[in-house]
N, C-alpha and C positions, 0 to 999 in steps of 0.2 A: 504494500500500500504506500504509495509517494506520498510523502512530506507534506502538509500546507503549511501558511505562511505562519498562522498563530503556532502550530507548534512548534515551528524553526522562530519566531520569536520567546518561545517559551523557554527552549533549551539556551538562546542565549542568555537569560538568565544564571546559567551555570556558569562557573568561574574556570573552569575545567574544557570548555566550548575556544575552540579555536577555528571555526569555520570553514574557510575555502585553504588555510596554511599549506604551504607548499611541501610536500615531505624531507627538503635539503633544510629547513627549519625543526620540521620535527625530530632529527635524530642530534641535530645542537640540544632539546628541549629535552628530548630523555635520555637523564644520565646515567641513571641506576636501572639495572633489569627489576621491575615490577613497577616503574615510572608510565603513566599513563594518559593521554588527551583523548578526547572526544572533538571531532571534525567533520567536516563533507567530501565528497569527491567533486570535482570538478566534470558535470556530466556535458555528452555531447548534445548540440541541439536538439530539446525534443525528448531527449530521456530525463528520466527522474533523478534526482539528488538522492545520494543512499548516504547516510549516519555511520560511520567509522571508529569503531574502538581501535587505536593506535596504541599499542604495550611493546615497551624495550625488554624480549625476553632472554638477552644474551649482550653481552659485552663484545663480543669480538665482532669484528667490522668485516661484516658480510652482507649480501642483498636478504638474509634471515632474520637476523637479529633485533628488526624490529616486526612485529607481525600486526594484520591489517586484517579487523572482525567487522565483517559489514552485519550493522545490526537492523533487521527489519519487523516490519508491524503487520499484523494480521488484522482485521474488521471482526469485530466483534458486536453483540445486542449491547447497543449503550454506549458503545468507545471501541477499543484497539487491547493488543495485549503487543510486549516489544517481544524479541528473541534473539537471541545472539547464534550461537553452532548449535547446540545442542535444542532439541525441542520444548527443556522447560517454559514457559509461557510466565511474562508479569506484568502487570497491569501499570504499572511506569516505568518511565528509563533512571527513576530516582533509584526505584525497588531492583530493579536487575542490576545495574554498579553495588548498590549495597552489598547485596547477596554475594557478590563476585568478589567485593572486597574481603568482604567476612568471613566466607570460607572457604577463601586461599586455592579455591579450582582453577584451571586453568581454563581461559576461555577460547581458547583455540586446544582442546584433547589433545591436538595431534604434537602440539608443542608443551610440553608439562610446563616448564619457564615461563609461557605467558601468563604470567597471574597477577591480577591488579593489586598491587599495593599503594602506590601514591600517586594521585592526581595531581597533575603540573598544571597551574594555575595561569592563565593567559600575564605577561610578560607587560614590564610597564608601556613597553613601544606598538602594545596591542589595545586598540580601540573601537569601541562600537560605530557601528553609523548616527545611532541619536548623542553621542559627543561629537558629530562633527555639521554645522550646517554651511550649505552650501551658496553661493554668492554667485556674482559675475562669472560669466564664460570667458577665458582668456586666452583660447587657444585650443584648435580642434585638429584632429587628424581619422582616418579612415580606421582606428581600434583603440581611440583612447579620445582624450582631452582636458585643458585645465583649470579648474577655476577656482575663485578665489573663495574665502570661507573662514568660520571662524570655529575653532578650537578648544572644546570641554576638558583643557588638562588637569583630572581632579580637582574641579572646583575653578580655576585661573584658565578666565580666555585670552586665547591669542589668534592674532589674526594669521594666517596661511594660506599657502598656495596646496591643491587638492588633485594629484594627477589621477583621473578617475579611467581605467577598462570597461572597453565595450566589448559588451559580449556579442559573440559570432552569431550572426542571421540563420547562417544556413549551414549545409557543413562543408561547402567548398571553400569559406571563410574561416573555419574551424580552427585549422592548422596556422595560420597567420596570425590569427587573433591570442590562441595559446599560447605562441611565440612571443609575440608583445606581452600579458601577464606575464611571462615566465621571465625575460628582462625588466620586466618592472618589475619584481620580486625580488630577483639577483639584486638589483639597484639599492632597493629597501634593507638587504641582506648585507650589501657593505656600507651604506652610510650609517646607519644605525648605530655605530660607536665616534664615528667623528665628528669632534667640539673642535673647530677654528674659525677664528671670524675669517677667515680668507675661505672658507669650502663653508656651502648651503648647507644648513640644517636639516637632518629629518625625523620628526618628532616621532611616529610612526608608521603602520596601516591601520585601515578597518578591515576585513578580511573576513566578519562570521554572517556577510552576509553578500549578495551583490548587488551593486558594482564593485571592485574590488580597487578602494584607494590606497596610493600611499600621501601620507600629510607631510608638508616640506613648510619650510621658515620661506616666509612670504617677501619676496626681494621689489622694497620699491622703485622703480628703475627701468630694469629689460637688460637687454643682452649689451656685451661690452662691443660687438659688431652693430646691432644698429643703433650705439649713441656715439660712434666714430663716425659713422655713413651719413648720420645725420646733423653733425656738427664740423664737418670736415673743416679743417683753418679755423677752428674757434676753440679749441683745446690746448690750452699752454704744458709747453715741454716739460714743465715742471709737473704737472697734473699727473702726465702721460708716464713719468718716471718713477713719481712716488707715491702715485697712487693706483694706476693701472697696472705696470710694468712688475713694481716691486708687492703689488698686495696679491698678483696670480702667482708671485715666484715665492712665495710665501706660503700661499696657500697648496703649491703644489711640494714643496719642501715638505711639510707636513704632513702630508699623502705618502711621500717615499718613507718616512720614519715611519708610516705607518704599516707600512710593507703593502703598500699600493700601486699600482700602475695602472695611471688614469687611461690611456690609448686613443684620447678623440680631443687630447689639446687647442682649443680657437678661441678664436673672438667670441665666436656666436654659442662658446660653452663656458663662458665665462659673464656673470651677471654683474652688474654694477650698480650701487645702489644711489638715493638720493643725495647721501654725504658723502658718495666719492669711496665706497670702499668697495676695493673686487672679489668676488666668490666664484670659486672655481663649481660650476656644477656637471648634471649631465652624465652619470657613471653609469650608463648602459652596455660601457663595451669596456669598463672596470676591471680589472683582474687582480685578487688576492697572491703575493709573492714576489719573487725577487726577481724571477723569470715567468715569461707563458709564451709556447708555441702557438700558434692560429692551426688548426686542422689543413692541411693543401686541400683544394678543391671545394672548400666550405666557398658557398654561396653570399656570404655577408657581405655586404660595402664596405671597404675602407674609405678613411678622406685621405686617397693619394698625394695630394697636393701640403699636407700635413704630415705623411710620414716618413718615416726612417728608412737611411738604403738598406740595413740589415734586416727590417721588419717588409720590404717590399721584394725581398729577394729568399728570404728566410722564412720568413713570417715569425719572426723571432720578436719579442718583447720587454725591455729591460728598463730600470727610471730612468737609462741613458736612451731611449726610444722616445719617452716624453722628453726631456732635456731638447732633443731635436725637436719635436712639433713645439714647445715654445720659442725655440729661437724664428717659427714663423708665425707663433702670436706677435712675439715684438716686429717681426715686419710690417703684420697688420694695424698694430697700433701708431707706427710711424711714416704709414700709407695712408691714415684713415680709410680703413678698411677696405683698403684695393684688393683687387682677387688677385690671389698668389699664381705665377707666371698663366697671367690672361693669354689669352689667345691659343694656346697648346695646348694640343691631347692631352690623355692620360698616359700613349705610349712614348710619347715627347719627354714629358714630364719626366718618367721613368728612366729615360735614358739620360737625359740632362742632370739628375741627382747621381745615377747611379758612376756619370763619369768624373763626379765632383764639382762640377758647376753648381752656382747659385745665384740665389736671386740679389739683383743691382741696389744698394744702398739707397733708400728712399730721400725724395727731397726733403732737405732741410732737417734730416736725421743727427743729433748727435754724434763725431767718431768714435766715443769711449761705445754708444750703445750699439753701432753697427760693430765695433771689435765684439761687445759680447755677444751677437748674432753669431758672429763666425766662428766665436770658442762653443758655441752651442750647438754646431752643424760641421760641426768634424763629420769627416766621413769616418773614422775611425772611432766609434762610441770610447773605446778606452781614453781618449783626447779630450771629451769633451766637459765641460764642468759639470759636476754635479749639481742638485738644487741647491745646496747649502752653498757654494760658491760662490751661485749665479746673485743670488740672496745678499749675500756681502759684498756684489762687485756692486750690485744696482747702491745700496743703502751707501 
């Protein structure tokens, strides 16, 4: 029997309710075998949402160790009775976890380990939909969109920005649209511990119900690409130095200590707010570690024009990969946001980096800042400065 809406409102009443959660979250969530959430599946259009007891019944890191009890309901005179594997039958999902708590059976037989001991309680960066109301539309695309909104953070609102998933039509949209959650997800997955005023905030998601948001610190301003585009000749070099130049080399310094590689460096992913301060955002194509190869043949976009000879030839990714796409933020900041070698293909481009050429020192560019262009765009990543360097050469 599928789900209606009052009793998927009902279960989120439980603390223990984590909704649409992605399962690369639930095995950070359960750390102990007999650690346990209650969630949904993510159905295709058209089918029903099924209720998931998720139990860590093993410690060792295998596709087992965590096991997955779709719980479903039968019609009854008067109501429903729930059920988990085995046929006992009970008249709520309060009464079947108790029971299952209490004595210590496993709820998957075939596993004895699954046995529910402790409920892991949703997470402080986990939020309802009635904590978040929703405002102005700021920005739309063909599986998402963003708008602005204000923020129930126990008790204290704040104003933010609300990147909200559409869910797929049909099911030739299906896969595209999964795709988009699933890096929005990822996204939510790495900022979630990063405090710098130079990188965007993200307070949390909503996720026990859909649309499925993530909640981000609300940047007065727009993109550090269209307040260059739009002010072209009206931004003093000083501005351009110690406030754009040095608050993304800042904010991206901070990313590499944190064992981050941002990998989509620009203007246009770099926010700037009312009083002039830059935040790097945008960690959709993020990666956790000190290295990450790109799969050959994977389908994704790069922004060619943005990266590294080793990561265009390799598909190799290092903070010395980012290092290089900011030495062509700072071109773009001392371009007002000129497109990086206009006029040329992608296979131009390619060849033009890969034989060490670069792009011509922008008019009226500082020489100290075009030198730190070219220590930033070694062809030899070993060469080139790191963020903490580049940090101290701008200050």
């Amino acid at each position: 029997m599928a789900l209606d809406e009052q009793t998927l409102k009902d279960i989120e009443g439980e603390e223990f309710y984590h909704g649409f959660l992605p399962r690369e979250d639930i095995s950070e969530m359960l750390k102990e075998v007999g650690d346990f959430i209650l969630r949904l599946t993510q159905p295709k259009p058209g089918d029903p949402r099924e209720l998931v007891i998720s139990v860590r019944a093993s410690m060792e890191p295998s596709s087992i160790s965590i096991r997955h009890v779709i719980l479903t309901r039968k019609a009854k005179q008067g109501g429903f009775d729930w059920i988990a594997l085995e046929d006992e039958k009970y008249s709520s999902l309060k009464e079947l976890i108790k029971d299952y708590v209490g004595s210590r059976r496993p709820i998957n037989p075939e596993y004895k380990t699954s046995v529910l001991i402790r409920a892991v309680k949703r997470q402080s960066w986990e939020f309802l939909h009635d904590d978040v109301t929703l405002k102005d539309l700021l920005g739309e695309g063909q599986f998402g969109e963003v708008r602005s909104g204000v923020l129930n953070n126990r008790g204290k609102k704040i104003e933010v920005a609300i990147k909200i998933a559409k869910r797929a039509e049909d099911e030739k949209q299906m896969e595209k649209a999964k795709e988009k959650i699933k890096e929005m997800m990822h996204e939510a997955r790495l900022m979630r511990n990063f405090r710098h005023v130079n990188v965007v905030r993200m307070y949390g998601v909503a996720v026990c119900r859909e649309p499925l948001m993530i909640i981000l610190e609300k940047v007065n301003g727009g993109s550090l690409f269209d307040l260059l585009d739009r002010k072209k000749g009206q931004i003093s070099e000083e501005e351009k130095i110690e406030n754009m130049s040095l608050g993304a080399a800042k904010g991206l310094e901070y990313l590499h200590s944190q064992k981050c590689i941002h990998r989509d460096i620009a203007s246009r992913n770099v926010l700037y707010t009312d009083s002039k301060v830059a935040k790097i955002s945008d960690f959709g194509m993020s990666r956790m570690g000190t290295k990450y190869e790109m799969k050959r043949g994977t389908h994704k976009r790069i922004p060619l024009k943005w990266t590294a000879p080793e990561s265009m030839v390799a598909f190799q990714y290092t903070p010395k990969t980012d290092v290089f796409s900011y030495s062509i933020l700072l071109w773009e900041i001392f371009s007002d946001a000129a497109e990086p070698y206009v006029g040329l293909t992608c296979i131009e481009v390619k060849k033009m980096i890969s034989c060490g050429k670069r792009l011509k020192k922008p008019q009226g560019c500082p020489d100290d800042m075009f030198r730190l262009m070219n220590k930033c765009w070694e062809q030899n990543p070993e060469k080139r400065y790191s963020m903490s360097e580049v940090s101290a050469t701008v200050c």
